[in-house]
C-alpha angles and dihedrals in degrees: 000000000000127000103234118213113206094207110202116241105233109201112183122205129206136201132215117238123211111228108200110200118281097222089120099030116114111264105251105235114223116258109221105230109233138191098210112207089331121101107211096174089106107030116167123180118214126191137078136276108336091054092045083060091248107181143167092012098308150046119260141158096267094049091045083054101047090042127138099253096041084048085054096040089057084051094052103043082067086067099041088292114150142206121329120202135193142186095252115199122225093255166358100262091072125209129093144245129221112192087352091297117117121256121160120027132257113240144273131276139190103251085180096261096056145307112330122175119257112256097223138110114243115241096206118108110203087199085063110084120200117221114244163117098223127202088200101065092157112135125206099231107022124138127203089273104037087074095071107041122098118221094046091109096049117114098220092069087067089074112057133066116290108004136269099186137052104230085213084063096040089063091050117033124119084232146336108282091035126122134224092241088053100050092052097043083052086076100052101233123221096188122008138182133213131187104172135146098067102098087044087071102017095067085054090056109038082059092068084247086284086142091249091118112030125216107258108259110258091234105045084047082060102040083053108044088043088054092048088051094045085052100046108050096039097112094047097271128157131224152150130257143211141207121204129265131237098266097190083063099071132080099265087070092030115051107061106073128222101240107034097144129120114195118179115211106277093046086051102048086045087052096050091037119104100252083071134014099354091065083052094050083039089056084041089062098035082051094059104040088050086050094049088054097049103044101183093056079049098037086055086043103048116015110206118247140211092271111030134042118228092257099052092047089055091055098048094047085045094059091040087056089052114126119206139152141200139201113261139041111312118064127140127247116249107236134196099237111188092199091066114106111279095240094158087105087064105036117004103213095055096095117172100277129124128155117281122248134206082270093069119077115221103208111229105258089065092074094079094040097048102090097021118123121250091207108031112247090018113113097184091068105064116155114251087007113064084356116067110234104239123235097272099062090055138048117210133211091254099048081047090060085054096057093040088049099043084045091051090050094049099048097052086062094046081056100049082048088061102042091043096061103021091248116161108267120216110199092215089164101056088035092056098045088054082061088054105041104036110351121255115244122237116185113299082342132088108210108203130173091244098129114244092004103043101077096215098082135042128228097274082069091225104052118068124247123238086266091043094046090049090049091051088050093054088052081061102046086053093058091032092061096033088050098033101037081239120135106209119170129250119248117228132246101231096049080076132055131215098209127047115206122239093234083068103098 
């Protein structure tokens, strides 16, 4: 059983424009670039992966080159800016190679139905450092922490569980017990930029919630941002700064639906009988019918709240917890859900499951895993149908408060930062959100969050793409010039792409 995607076809039309002759038209006069009160002559970016140009599921030279600091370097050598330089990988395929094994994968591609992996072996060899000093020190993978602590570049800490290294540090570091921070102060600095935190949420997420990969702590996020800015702008220098998307709001929590499964008649009428899902609704019902006759098992199980009595709150929890199918294309997935009531004490086999809503968020890679059979042959074993999908595969509207709730903290940081030392300030949260609600116009195009089609995201659902990236620097040019008096240009929408073929390698 296979999730079909109906991709939308986006043909573009373009006019032709009659140009008369410009002998009477007004001569333009040439507008002097300026920097304002900003010095752009060392600029070094610092963040993760969405500073490095990370795209399609990978990094790779072409998205290095369309990312968002080397936009933005072009931008500023019109106004006295210099050289920018990045640690460029081997290759287009992406991924990456440590002792000639694969480690980390080469990148997506269009196939024509969706996102595919390229079938390609990466060139770049992690054990290979490249000599810098780099202005793009952003690191895919790095949290708010991790760019200040040294060590983080060092080979060894590939080796052990979990990891102590970055191996896109590894690769770039001035040596092995340097920090980001170090290696970009190094190269005194005269403007920065730094786009960090979302890693601090985003690995949370991207596990489904299932605590493999902890929100970053509130105070050491601070601790750790506050120490980056006191750093930074030690000698004198000027930046921009920017907060964290939702990141419940992109493709990769978006695209996958709640109920994309199809059932014929016989695969439906198994499912309700009682050899599957019926005996689990029957010991639903047994269960509360034994807990409204013995009030003080349901009174410890279920307190009762301002709101509701106990008796009303196990109810409610026993018909979400229903299971039930139907004949024809659009039935839930059953999920396993650890904020249900624990009721195994009283029945064993009612383990915490119930069917998803359009409340829950299926993250992307579920979408090839969500039909597939546990035990090969064996119909009655279909994963998120007669198999409950496992925490990692869902986020649920609780572990979505958490997110909502950890994003609002840090970027209220993130704020104060910028009203305590006068930094530009990019919005990325609101500007993002546009991209997922109604779309934000960017020149002749409309960038919206659809995965593939949209032109915001890549095919990775959570990375821009080189479009989405542009548009995002000329967001920032736009708070750069109105904070620092400068007038740098706007770059155009066309000059960047939003698919890269499979024959680029």
């Amino acid at each position: 059983m296979n999730i079909q995607y109906k991709w939308l076809l986006v043909v573009l039309v373009f006019g032709c424009i009659a140009c008369e002759s410009d002998d009477d038209s007004p001569v333009k006069e040439e507008v002097e670039i300026t920097a304002g009160t900003a010095d752009f002559s060392r600029y070094v970016a610092l963040g993760n992966s969405l500073t490095a140009g990370f795209t399609d599921g990978a990094l790779f030279i072409a998205g290095q080159e369309n990312s968002m600091p080397n936009i933005l370097a072009h931008q500023f050598a019109l106004a006295g800016g210099g050289s920018f330089s990045q640690p460029l990988m081997n290759d287009n395929i992406g991924g990456a190679l440590l002792g000639g094994n694969p480690i980390l994968a080469s990148r997506f591609f269009f196939d024509g139905a969706g996102p595919a992996p390229l079938p390609a072996v990466p060139t770049t060899e992690i054990s290979n450092i490249v000599a810098g000093p780099f202005n793009n020190m952003g690191i895919p993978g790095a949290k708010s922490f991790h760019l200040l602590a040294n060590g983080y570049g060092n080979i060894a800490g590939l080796s052990v569980e979990p990891a102590q290294a970055n191996p896109y540090f590894v690769r770039m570091a001035s040596h092995a017990n340097a920090s980001v921070l170090e290696d970009a102060m190094d190269q005194n600095p005269t403007f920065f930029s730094l786009w960090i935190g979302n890693n601090d949420v985003l690995g949370y997420a991207t596990s489904g919630g299932d605590g493999s990969d902890p929100i970053t702590d509130v105070g050491m996020f601070g601790q750790a941002y506050n120490g980056l800015i006191a750093t930074l702008t030690s000698g004198g220098a000027k930046g921009v700064i920017a907060n964290i998307p939702d990141v419940t709001s992109i493709p990769h929590f978006t695209t996958v639906p709640h109920n994309p499964v199809p059932l014929d008649v016989d695969t439906a009428a198994f499912l309700n009988s009682a050899n599957a899902y019926g005996a689990y609704n029957g010991g639903l019902d047994a269960t509360l019918a034994f807990l409204t006759a013995n009030p003080a098992t349901l009174g410890a199980l279920f307190p009762p709240t301002a709101n509701m009595t106990s008796l009303e709150l196990v109810t409610a929890e026993i018909a979400r917890r229903k299971i039930t199918f139907s004949v024809g294309e659009a039935n839930a997935v059953v999920i396993i859900d650890e904020d249900l009531t624990d009721l195994t004490g009283i029945n064993p086999a009612l383990v915490s499951m119930r069917q998803a809503t359009e409340d829950d968020l299926l993250v992307l890679p579920a979408s090839s895993f969500i039909g597939t059979e546990a035990i090969p042959g064996n119909p009655q074993t279909i994963n998120g149908v007669a198999i409950p999908l496992a925490d990692k595969w869902v986020l649920t509207p609780e572990e979505q408060e958490e997110i909502a709730i950890a994003t609002a903290e840090f970027n209220a940081i993130i704020k104060t930062a910028h009203e305590q030392t006068g930094l530009a300030f990019l919005d990325a949260n609101t500007i993002l959100k546009e991209a997922a609600v109604d779309g934000v116009a960017f020149d002749e195009f409309l960038l919206r969050d659809d995965l593939v089609f949209g032109g915001a995201f890549s095919l990775d659902g959570i990375h821009l793409t080189a479009r989405g990236y542009a548009f995002l620097a000329s967001k920032t040019i736009e708070v750069i010039n109105t904070t620092y008096g400068s007038n740098l240009p706007a770059v155009k929408a066309s000059d960047y792409p939003t698919f890269y073929a499979a024959t680029l390698q």
